[in-house]
N, C-alpha and C positions, 0 to 999 in steps of 0.2 A: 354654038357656045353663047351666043350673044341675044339667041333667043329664050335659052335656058337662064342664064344670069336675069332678064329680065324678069321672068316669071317668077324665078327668088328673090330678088325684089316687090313686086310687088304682093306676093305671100307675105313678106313681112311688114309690109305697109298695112294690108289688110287687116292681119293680126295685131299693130298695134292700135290702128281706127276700134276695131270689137273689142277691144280691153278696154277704152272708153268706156263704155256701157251706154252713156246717153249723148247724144249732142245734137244742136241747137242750130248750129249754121252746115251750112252744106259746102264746104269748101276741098275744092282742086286739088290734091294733094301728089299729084305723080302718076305715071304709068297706068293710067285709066282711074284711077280711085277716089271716088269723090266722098267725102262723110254722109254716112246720112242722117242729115239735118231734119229739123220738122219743119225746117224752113227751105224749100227745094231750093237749086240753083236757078231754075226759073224766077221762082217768085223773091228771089235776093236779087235776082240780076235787076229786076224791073224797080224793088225799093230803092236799089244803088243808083239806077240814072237818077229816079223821083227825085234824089235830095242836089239833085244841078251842081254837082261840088266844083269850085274852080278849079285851074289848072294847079296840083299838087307837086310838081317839078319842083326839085328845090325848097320845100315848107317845111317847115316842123305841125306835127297832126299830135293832137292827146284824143285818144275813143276813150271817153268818161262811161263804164260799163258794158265793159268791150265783151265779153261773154265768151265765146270759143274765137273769136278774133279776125272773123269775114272782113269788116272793114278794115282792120289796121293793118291785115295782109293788103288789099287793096291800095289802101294807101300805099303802102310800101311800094306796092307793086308798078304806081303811077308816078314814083321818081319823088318821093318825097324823103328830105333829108335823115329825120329824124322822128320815128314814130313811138308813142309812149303810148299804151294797151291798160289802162285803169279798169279796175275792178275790186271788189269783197266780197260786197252782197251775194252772189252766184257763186263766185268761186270757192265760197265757206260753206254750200248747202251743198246735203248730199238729195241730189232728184228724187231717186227713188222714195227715200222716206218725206221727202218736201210735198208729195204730191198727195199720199194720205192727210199732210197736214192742213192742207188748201180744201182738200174734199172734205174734210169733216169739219173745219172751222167754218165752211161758205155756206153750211147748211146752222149751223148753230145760234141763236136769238141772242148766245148770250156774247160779253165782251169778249175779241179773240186777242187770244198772248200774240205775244212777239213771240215772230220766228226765231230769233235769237234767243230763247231761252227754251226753243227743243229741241227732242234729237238730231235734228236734219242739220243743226246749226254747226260748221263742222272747221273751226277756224284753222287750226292747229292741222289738222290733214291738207283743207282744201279740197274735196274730190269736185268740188265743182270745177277745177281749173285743169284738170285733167288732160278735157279738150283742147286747149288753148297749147300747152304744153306740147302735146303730142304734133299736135299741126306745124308751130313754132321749131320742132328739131327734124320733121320730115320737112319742109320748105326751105331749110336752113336761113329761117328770118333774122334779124338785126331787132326786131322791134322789140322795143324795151316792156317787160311785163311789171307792174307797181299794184304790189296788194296796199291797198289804202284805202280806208273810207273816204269817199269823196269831199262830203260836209266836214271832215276835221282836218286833213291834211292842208299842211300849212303851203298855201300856192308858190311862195319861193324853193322851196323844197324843187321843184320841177320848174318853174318858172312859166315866163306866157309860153303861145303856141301859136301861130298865124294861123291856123285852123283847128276849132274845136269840137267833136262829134258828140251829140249831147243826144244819142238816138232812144227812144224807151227807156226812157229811165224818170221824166219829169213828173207822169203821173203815180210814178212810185215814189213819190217824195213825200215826204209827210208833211214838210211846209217848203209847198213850189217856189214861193218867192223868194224863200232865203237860198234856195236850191241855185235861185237864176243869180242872185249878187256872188253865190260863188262861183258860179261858171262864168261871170262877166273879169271876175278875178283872174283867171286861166288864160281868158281871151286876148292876143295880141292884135288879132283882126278882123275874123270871124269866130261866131258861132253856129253852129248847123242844128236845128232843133229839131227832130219828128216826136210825136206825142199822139196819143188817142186824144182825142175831140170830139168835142157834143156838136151837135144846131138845134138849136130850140127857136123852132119856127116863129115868128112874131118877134124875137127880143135877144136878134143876132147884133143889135147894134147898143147894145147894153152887155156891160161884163160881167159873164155869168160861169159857176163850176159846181158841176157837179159831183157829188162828194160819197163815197163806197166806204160804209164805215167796217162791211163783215164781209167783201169778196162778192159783191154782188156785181159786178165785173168780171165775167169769164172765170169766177169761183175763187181768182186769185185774193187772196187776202192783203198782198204786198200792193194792191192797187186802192188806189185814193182816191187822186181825183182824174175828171174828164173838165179843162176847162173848153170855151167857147173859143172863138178865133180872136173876136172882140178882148178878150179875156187875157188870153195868149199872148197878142202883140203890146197890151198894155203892162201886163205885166216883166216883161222884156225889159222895156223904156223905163219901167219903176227902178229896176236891177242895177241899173246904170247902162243900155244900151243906147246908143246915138240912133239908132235906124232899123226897122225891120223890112223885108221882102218876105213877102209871103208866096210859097214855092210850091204850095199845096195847099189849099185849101176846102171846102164841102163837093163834093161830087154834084156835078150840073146834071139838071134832069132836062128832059129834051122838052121843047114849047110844048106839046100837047102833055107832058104827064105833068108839067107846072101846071096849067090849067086848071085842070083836074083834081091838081093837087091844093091849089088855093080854097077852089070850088068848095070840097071836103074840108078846109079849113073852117069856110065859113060858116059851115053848120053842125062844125063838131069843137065846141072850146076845148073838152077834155081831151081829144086828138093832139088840138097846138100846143099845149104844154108838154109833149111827148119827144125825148130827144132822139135826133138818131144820132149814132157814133161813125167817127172815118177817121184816119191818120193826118194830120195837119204837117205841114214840114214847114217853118221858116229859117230863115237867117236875120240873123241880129250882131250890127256890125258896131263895133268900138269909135 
């Protein structure tokens, strides 16, 4: 009987995960059923240590662009008081049509519209929140969902947060630094930042950003900019942050391919001006 009950169970797990149709994070859901994410539970598990979060026992957590809601489950799940799951951007697009619009905008020379004025723009349904939903009543989570655009909702509305997850969202900003004085706003004690980042060899110690005006970034159109670390931590401190730790920073190459790699610098100028990109994670504390 109890093996039977199980297995109708999780038939109906399964069937609501495949009504989905798309999702993003790869999260736990019961009785063997894990979403599938485009983001494995491997490669979540390893970005989740990456960002060193402190002990959430007791915290209030905001995930500013929380997407199908890996972290703010997480959070929950680490004994934090009170978790608040922010989103719009995503949760008003429908994928399917989003992704025609990113391939044919990323190829295009000329200026690309705002997503928000096409079909994938989809405020009034939401299918992009689908996920989040679904996970949320199979988990039976507490964690608070708030469709709100980030840069306009007014930070009392929600109040501070002792921890604020500001994950992939900064180089989709259109103007980063007003992005970070309002997430300095949110902030009770932490902020938690991950972000694509450049190195641009020679002139890591100058603040420099690199700017996608048509999706030339992984095709996506919603992406901007890539700043430097240099770049990143300054801009923090301009926000109004007191303090950065840098949690992540450029991938270390071993002495022999430094070598090497300086070597080729020196006899190639149009090389060193060449960025490469990696995830930067810091904290920026109030």
């Amino acid at each position: 009987m109890t093996i039977g009950g199980n297995e109708s169970a999780k038939n109906r797990i399964r069937q609501m995960v495949d009504s989905v149709g798309f999702w993003w994070h790869s999260i736990e859901l019961g009785e063997g059923v894990v979403t599938p994410g485009k983001k494995s539970p491997a490669w979540l598990e390893k970005e989740f240590h990456a960002l060193q979060l402190p002990p959430l026992n007791g915290k209030t957590v905001l995930d500013i662009g929380a997407w199908d809601g890996y972290y703010s489950f997480m959070a929950e799940r680490l004994g934090a008081k009170r978790v608040v799951a922010l989103d719009h951007y995503v949760w008003s697009i429908d994928r399917k049509i989003a992704e025609g619009f990113h391939s044919h905008h990323a190829r295009s020379c000329t200026a690309v519209p705002s997503i928000e004025s096409s079909a994938c723009w989809q405020p009034e349904k939401r299918p992009g929140k689908r996920g989040f939903d679904t996970a949320r009543e199979l988990l039976g989570s507490g964690v608070e969902p708030v469709y709100a655009d980030f840069m306009t909702i007014d930070p009392g509305h929600l109040g501070k947060f002792d921890v604020v997850l500001f994950l992939g969202v900064l180089y989709h900003m259109e103007n980063p630094l007003d992005s970070l004085r309002k997430l300095a706003e949110f902030t009770g004690t932490l902020a938690v930042i991950e972000t694509h980042a450049i190195v641009l060899p020679a002139y890591e110690h100058r603040s420099l950003c690199e700017f996608y005006p048509r999706g030339e970034l992984q095709g996506d159109v919603s992406n901007w900019w890539g700043p430097n670390l240099t770049a990143l931590k300054a801009m923090c401190l301009a926000a109004g942050f007191t303090k950065v730790e840098v949690k992540q920073g450029p991938p270390q190459r071993s002495f022999i391919r430094s070598a090497l790699r300086r070597l080729h610098l020196f006899f190639s100028a149009a090389r060193q001006r060449r960025p490469r990109y990696y995830r930067a994670i810091v904290h920026a504390w109030k």
